[in-house]
C-alpha positions as CSV (number, residue, x, y, z in Angstrom):
1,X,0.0,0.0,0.0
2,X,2.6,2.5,0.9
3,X,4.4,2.4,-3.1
4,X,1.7,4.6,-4.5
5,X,3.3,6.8,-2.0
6,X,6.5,6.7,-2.3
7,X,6.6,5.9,-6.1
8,X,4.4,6.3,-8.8
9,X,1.7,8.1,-8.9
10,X,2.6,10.6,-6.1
11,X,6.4,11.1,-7.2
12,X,5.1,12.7,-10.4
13,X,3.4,15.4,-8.4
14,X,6.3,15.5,-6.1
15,X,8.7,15.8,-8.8
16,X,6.3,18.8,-10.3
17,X,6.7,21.0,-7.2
18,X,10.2,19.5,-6.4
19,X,11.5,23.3,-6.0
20,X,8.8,24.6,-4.1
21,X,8.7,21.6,-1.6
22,X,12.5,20.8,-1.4
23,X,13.0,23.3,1.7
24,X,10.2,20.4,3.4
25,X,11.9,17.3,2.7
26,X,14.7,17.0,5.7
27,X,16.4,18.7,8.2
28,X,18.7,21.8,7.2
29,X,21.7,20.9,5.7
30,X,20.6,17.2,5.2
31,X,21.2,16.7,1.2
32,X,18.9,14.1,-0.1
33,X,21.0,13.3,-3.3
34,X,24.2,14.7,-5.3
35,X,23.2,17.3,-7.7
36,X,25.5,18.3,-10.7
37,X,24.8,21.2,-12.2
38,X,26.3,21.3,-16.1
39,X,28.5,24.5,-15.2
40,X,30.7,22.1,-12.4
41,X,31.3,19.3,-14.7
42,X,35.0,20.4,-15.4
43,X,35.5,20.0,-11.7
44,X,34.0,16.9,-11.5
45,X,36.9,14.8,-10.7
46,X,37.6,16.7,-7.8
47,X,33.9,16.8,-6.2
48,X,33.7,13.3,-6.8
49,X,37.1,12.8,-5.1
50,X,36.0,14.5,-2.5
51,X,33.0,13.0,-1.5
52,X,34.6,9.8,-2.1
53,X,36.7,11.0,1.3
54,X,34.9,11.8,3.3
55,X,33.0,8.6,2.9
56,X,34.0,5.6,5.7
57,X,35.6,2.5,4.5
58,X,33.0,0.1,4.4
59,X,29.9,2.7,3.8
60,X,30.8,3.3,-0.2
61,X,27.6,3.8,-2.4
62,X,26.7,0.6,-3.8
63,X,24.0,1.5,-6.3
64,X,23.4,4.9,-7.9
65,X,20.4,5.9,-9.5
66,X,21.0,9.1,-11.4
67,X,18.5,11.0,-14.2
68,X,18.8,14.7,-16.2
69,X,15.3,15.0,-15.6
70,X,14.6,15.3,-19.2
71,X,11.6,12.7,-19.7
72,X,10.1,12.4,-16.5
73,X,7.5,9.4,-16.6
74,X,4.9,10.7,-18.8
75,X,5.4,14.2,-17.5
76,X,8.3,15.5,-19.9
77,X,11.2,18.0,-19.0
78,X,11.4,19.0,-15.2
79,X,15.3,19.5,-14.9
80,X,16.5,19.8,-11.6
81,X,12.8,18.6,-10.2
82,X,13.5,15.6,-11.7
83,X,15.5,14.3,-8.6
84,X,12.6,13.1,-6.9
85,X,13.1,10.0,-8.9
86,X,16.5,8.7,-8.1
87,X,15.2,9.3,-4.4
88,X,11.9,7.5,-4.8
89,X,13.3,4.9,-6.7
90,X,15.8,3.9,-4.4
91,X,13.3,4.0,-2.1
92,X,12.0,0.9,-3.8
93,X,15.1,-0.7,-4.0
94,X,15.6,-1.1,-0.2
95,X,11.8,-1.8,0.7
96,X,11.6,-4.6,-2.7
97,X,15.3,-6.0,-2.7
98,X,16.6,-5.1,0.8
99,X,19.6,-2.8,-0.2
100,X,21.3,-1.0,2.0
101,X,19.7,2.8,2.5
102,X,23.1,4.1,4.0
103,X,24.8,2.9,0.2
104,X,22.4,4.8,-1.7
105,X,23.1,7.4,-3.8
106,X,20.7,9.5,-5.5
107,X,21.9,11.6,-8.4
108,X,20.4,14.6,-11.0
109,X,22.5,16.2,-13.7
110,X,20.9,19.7,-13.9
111,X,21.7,20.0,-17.4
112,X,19.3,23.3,-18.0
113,X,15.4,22.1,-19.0
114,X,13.4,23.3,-22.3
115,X,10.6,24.0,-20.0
116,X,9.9,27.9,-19.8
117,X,7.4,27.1,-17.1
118,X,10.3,26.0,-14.5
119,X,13.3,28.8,-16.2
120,X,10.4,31.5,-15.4
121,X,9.9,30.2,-11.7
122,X,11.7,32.3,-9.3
123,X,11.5,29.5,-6.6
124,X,13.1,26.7,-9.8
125,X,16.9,25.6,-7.9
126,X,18.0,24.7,-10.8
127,X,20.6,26.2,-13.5
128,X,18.1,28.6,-15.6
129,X,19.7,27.8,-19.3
130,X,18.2,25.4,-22.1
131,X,19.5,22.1,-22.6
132,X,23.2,21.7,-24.4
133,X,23.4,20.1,-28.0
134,X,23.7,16.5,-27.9
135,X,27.6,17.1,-28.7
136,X,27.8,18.9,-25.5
137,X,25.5,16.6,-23.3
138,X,27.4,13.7,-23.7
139,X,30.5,15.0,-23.5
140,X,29.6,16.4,-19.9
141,X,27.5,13.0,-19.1
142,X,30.2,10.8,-20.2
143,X,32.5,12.7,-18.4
144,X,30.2,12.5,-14.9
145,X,29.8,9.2,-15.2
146,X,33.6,8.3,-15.9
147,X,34.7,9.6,-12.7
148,X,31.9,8.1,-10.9
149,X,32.8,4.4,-12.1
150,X,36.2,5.4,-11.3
151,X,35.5,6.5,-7.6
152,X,33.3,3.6,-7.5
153,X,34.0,0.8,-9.5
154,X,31.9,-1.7,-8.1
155,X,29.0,0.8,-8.2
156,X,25.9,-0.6,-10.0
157,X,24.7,2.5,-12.3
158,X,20.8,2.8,-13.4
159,X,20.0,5.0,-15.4
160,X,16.4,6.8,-15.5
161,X,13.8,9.0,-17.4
162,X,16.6,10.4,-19.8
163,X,15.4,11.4,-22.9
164,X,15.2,8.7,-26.0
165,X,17.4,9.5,-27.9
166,X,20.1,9.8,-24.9
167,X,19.1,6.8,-23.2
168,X,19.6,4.6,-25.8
169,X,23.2,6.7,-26.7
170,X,24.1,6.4,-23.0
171,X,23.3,2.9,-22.3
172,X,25.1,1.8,-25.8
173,X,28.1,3.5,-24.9
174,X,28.8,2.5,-21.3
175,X,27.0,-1.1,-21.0
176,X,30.7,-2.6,-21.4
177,X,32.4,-0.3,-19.6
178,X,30.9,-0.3,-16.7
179,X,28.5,-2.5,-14.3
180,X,24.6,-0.6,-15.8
181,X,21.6,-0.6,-16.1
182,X,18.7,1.2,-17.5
183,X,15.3,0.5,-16.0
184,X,13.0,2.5,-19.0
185,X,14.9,0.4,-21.9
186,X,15.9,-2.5,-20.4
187,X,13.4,-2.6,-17.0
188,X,10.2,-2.1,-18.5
189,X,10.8,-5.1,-20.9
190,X,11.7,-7.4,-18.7
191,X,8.5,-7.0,-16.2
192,X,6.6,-7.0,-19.4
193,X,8.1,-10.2,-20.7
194,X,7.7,-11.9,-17.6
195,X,3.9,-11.3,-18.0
196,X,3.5,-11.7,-21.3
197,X,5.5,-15.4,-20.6
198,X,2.2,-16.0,-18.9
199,X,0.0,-14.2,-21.1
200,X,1.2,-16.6,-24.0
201,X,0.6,-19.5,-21.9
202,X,-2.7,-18.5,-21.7
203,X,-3.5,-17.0,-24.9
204,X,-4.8,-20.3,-26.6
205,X,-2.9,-19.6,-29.7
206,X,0.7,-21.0,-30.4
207,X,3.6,-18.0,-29.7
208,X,4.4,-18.3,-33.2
209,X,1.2,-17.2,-34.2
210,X,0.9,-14.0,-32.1
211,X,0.8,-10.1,-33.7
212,X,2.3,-7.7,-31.4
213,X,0.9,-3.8,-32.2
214,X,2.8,-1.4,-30.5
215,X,1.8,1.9,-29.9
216,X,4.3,4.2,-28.7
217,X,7.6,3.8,-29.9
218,X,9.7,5.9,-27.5
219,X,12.9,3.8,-25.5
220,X,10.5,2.1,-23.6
221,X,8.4,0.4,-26.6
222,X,11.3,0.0,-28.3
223,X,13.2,-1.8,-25.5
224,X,10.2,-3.9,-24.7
225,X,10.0,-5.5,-27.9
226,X,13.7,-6.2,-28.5
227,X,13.6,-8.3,-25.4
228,X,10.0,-10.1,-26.5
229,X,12.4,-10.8,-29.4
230,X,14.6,-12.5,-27.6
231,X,12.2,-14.5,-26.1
232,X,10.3,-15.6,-29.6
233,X,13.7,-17.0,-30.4
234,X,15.3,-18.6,-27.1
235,X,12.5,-19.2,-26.0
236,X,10.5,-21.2,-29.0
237,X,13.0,-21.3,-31.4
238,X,11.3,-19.4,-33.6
239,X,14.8,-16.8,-36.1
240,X,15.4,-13.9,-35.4
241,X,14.4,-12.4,-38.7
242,X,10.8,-13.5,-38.1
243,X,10.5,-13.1,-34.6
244,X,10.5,-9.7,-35.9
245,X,8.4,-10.1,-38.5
246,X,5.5,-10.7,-35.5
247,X,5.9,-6.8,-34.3
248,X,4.3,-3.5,-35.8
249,X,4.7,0.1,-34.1
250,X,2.5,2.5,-34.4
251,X,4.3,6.4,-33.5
252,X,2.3,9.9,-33.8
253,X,2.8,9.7,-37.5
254,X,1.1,6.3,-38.0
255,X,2.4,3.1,-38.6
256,X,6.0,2.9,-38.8
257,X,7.3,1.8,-42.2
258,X,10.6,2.2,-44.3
259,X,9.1,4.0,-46.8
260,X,6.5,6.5,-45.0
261,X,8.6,9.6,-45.8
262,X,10.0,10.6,-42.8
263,X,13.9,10.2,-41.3
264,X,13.2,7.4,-38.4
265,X,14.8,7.9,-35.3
266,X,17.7,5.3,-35.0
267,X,15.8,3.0,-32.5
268,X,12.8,3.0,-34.3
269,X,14.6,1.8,-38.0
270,X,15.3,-2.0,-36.3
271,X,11.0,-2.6,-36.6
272,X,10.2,-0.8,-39.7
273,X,8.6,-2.4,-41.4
274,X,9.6,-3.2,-45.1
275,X,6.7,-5.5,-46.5
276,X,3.6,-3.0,-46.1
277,X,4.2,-2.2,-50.2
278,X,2.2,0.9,-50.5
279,X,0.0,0.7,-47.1
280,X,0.5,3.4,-44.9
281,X,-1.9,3.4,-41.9
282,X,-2.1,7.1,-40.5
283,X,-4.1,6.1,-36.9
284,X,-3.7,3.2,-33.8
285,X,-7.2,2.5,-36.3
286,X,-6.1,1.9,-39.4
287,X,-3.4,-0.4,-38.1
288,X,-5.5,-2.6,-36.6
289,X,-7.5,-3.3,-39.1
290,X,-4.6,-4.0,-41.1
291,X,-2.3,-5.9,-38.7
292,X,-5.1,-7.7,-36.8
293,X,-3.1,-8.1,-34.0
294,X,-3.5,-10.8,-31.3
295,X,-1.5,-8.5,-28.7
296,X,-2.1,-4.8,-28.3
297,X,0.5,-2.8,-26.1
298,X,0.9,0.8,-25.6
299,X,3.3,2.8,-24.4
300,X,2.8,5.9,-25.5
301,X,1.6,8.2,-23.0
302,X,-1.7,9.0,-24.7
303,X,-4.9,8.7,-22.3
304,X,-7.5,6.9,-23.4
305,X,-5.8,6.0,-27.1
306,X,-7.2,2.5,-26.4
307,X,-11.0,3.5,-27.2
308,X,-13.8,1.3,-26.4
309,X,-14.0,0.8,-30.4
310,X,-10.6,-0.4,-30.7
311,X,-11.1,-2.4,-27.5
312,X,-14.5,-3.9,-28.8
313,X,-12.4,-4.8,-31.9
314,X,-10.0,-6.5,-30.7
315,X,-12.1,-8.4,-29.0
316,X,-14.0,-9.0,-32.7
317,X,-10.4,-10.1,-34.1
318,X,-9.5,-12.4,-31.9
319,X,-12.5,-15.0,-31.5
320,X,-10.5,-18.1,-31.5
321,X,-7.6,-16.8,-28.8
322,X,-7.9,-14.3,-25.5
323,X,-6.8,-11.1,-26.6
324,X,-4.1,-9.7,-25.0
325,X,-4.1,-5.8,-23.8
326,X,-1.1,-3.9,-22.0
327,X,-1.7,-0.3,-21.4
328,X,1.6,0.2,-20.1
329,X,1.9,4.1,-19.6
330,X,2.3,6.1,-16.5
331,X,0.8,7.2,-14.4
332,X,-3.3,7.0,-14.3
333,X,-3.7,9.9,-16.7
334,X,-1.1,8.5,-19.4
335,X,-2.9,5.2,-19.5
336,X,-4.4,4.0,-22.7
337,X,-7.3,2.4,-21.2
338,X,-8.6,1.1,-17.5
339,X,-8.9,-2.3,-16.5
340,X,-12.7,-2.0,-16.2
341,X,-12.6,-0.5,-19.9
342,X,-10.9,-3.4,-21.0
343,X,-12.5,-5.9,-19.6
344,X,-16.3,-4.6,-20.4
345,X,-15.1,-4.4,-23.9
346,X,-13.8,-7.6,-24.6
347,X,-16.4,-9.8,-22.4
348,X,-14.1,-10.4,-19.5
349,X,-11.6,-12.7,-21.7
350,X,-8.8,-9.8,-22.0
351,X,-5.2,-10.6,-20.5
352,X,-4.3,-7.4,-18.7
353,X,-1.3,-5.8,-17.9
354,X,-0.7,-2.1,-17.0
355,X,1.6,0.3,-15.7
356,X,0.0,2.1,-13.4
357,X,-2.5,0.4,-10.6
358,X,-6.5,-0.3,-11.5
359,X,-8.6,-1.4,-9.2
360,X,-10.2,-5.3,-9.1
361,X,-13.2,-5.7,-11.3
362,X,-16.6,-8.0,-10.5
363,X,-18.6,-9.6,-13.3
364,X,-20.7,-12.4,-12.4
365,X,-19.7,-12.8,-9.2
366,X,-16.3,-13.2,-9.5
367,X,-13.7,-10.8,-8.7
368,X,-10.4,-10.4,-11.3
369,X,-7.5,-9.0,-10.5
370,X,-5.2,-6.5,-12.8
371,X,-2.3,-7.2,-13.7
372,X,0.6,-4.8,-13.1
373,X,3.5,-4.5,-15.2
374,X,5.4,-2.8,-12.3
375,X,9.0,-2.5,-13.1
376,X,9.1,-2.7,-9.4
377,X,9.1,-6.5,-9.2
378,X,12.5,-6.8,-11.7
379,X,14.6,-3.3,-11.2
380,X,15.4,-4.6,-7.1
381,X,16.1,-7.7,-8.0
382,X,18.6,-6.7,-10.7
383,X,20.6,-4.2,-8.5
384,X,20.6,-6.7,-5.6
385,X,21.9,-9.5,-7.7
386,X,24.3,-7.0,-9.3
387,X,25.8,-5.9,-6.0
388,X,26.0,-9.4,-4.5
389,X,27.4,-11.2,-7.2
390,X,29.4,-8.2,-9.1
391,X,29.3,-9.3,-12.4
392,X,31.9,-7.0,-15.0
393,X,28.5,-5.8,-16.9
394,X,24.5,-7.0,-17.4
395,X,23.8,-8.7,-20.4
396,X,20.3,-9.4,-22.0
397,X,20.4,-13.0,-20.8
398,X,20.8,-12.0,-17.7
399,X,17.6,-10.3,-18.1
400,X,15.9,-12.8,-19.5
401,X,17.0,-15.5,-16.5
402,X,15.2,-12.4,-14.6
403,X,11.9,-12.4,-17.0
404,X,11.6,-16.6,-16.9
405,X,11.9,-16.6,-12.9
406,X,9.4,-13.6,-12.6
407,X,7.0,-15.6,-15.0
408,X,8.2,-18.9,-12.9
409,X,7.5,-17.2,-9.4
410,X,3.6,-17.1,-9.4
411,X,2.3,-19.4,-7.0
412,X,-0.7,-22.1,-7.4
413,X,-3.4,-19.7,-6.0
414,X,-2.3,-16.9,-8.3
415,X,-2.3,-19.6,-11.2
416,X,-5.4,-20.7,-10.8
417,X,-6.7,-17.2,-10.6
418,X,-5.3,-16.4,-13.9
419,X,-3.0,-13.8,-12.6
420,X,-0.4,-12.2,-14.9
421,X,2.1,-11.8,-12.3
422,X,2.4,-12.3,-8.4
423,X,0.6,-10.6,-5.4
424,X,2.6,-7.1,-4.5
425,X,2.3,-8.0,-1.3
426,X,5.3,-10.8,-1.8
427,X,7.9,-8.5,-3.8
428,X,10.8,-9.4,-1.6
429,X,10.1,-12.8,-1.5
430,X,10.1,-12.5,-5.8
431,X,13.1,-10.7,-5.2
432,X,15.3,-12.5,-3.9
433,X,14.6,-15.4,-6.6
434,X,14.7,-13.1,-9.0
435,X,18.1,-11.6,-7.7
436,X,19.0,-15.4,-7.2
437,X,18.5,-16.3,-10.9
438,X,20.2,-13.3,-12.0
439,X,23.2,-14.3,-10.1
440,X,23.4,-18.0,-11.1
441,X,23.1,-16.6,-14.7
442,X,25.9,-14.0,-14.4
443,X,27.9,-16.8,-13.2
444,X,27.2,-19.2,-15.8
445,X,28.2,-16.0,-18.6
446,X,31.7,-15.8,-16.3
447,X,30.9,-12.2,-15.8
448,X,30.8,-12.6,-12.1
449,X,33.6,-11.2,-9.9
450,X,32.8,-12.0,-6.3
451,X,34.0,-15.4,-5.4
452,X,31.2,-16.5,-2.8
453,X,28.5,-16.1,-4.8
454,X,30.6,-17.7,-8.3
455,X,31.0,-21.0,-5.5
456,X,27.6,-20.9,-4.4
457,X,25.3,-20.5,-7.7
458,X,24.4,-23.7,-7.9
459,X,23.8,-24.5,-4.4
460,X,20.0,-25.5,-3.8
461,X,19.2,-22.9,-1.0
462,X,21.1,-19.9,-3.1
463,X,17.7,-17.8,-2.8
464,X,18.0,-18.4,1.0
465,X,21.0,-17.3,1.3
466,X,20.2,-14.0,-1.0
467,X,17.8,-13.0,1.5
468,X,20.0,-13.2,4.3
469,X,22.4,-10.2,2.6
470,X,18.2,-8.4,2.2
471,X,18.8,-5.1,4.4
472,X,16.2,-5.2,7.4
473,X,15.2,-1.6,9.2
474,X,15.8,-2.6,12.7
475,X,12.9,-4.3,15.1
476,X,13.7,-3.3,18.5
477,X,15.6,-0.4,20.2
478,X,18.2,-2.6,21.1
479,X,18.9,-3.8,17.8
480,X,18.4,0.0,16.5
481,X,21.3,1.0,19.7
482,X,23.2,-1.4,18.5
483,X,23.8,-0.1,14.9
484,X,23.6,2.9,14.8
485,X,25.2,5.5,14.0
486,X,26.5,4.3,10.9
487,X,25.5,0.9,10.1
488,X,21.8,-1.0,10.6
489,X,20.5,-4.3,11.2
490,X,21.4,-6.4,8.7
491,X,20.3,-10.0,8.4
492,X,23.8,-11.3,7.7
493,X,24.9,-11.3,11.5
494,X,22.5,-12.9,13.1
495,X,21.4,-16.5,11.1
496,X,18.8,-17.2,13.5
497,X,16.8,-13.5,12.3
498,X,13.8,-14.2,10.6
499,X,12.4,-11.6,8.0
500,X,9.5,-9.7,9.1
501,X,6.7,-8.2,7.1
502,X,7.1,-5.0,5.3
């Protein structure tokens, strides 16, 4: 109950009036996060020296999560505001994945923002300049980032809400370089895989057979259906060339073809398609009628764009299989349809997925649950598997392993329920299989650095032991005397400590 508060959908707001609240948000002179402003980044092998000083042996940031606050969920440029999402995010890593709070660090490049509304603000903290040329930005970003892996070499980097263009660039240029992740690209497909793993199984159709209309082809659409690729072909076998062949995008100019007339964006020229002949399809529509699609997924951060008429037809389409709908964007208001939408429209047999929380649905007496494509139940588990096992750099099997075991985790109840993915309400028990099949297949890769976990990956009670390294918040105020000032209760010490409910 408490990650609606801390996360999405009340960081948006938060992040919205970041400047106006920030003097609210802790004590005087308690920082909640490093901010680097474009005009220090010559110095920034200094300040980062610095901090990295004053910081105790033992108490080094383990995980970073750091943003330029240039796409903000589906809120767009809020620069320096933007930093309430490292914070809440990492927020989510220590409730979900049990990391440690005190080896947190949350980070926001104030790069400028495009957005006059903040530059005319008098109460906006951050630099008041537009954002640098893309020469410029990654120069500085590349440059931030290289000391920080540097300082920190063991640091697990996630990066978040950049813009598209720059998360792609950034996360091409420093995935081999340095131990990173970003949770938009490579986060949101791998929650979305792990339901739509079940969502096949219960499609009544064979996986070959599915079509897959995107609708929204940002970094997250994009990313999403690179890894569905991956699964078409490990998975079942099925090439490469026409696991591809099973995907269609639709973008604010229509569908997305080779020969519509416009320069594609880099990401999007890997799904364009080539065998439409003369067909262009100008609406979400047009392309339905011509893909006929057995999966619909948005993610484009249009309310509503999944209309009771396209719901009703896809329900029309796909007589002889359940139809499979995924209104992915954030939050509420970015969603392309509810849950109660959806199901209305397709007589209760849609498989559901979204990004944002809906609220259960009766019909007929019987009470269905949503399904929620939460990047909240992989992101955790990733970092914590990361920082256990310490693997040189994450590779797309690895999140894969982490898609199977999130598809693998639901238990009978939720089975037999027909539940996309499992209960909330058991995240860091998910996570610390999740986190445990992301170590065993680091291992396997030899990417892993850290020597107990390469000995112990294919011990039988490895998830056990990943939850004893799962950061506790202390019980008692003895245990709370104990550790403090500097270090907390941590499940490691004592063996006998048994987890207690979030």
């Amino acid at each position: 109950a408490i990650a609606p508060v801390i996360y999405t959908p009340t960081v948006g707001q938060a992040c919205q009036e970041y400047s106006h609240i920030y003097p609210f948000l802790a004590p005087p002179n308690n920082v909640d996060g490093l901010y680097i402003p474009l005009t220090e980044v010559e110095n920034i092998g200094e300040i980062i020296g610095n901090y990295r000083e004053s910081i105790k042996e033992g108490d080094e940031p383990e995980i970073t999560v750091i943003t330029d606050g240039s796409r903000i969920l589906g809120l767009g440029d809020l620069g320096m505001n933007g930093m309430g999402i490292p914070v809440g995010k990492l927020q989510l890593y220590v409730a979900a994945a049990g990391l440690n709070p005190d080896r947190c660090l949350p980070i926001v490049l104030d790069f400028g923002t495009d957005t006059d509304k903040y530059l005319e603000d008098p109460l906006y903290l951050g630099i008041r300049q537009h954002r640098p040329s893309d020469t410029e930005f990654y120069a500085a970003a590349n440059k931030v980032i290289g000391a920080l892996h540097q300082a920190f070499p063991n640091m697990f980097i996630q990066f978040e809400d950049f813009s598209t263009e720059h998360a792609f660039g950034l996360l091409e240029h420093w995935r081999h370089r340095a131990l990173c992740f970003n949770d938009d690209i490579q986060g949101t497909g791998c929650v979305i895989l792990g339901g739509f793993i079940s969502a096949v199984e219960q499609a009544g159709i064979p996986p070959k057979d599915q079509r897959i209309l995107f609708v929204g082809a940002g970094s997250a659409g994009v990313g999403v259906a690179k890894q569905l690729v991956d699964y078409f072909v490990i998975a079942h076998g099925i090439p490469e060339a026409d696991a591809k062949a099973m995907f269609w995008f639709v973008d604010s100019r229509g569908m997305i073809t080779a020969n519509r007339g416009d320069r594609l964006a880099q990401h999007k020229v890997y799904f364009a398609r080539e065998d439409n002949g003369s067909t262009q399809c100008a609406s979400i529509e047009e392309a339905l009628e011509y893909v006929k699609p057995t999966a619909l997924i948005g993610l484009s951060t249009i309310y509503k764009a999944f209309s009771e008429k396209i719901l009703i037809r896809m329900n029309e389409i796909n007589t002889q299989s359940r139809p499979i709908v995924f209104p992915l964007s954030n939050p509420e208001t970015k969603a392309e349809c509810s849950f109660e939408e959806a199901m209305r429209c397709t007589d209760n047999r849609v498989l559901f997925a979204s990004g944002t929380a809906f609220p259960e649905y009766t019909a007929n007496g019987r009470v269905y649950v949503p399904g929620q494509g939460n990047n909240m139940y992989v992101f955790p588990a990733i970092g914590l598997g990361a920082v256990l096992c310490k693997p040189t750099c994450i590779t797309d099997t690895m999140i894969y392993a982490v898609s199977k075991a999130l598809a693998a985790s639901l238990n009978e109840q939720e089975k037999a329920d027909g539940e996309l993915y499992p209960r909330i309400e058991r995240i860091r028990e998910v996570s610390a299989e999740l986190a445990a099949a992301f170590i065993r297949q680091a291992v396997n890769e030899g990417l892993a650095k850290d020597q107990m976990w390469i000995s112990m990956a294919g011990d039988k009670d490895l998830v056990a032991e990943v939850r004893r390294f799962m950061w506790l918040p202390a019980e008692t105020f003895e245990q709370l005397r104990q550790c403090c000032p500097h270090t907390h209760h941590h499940p490691v010490m004592p063996h006998h400590h048994e987890e207690s409910k979030l």
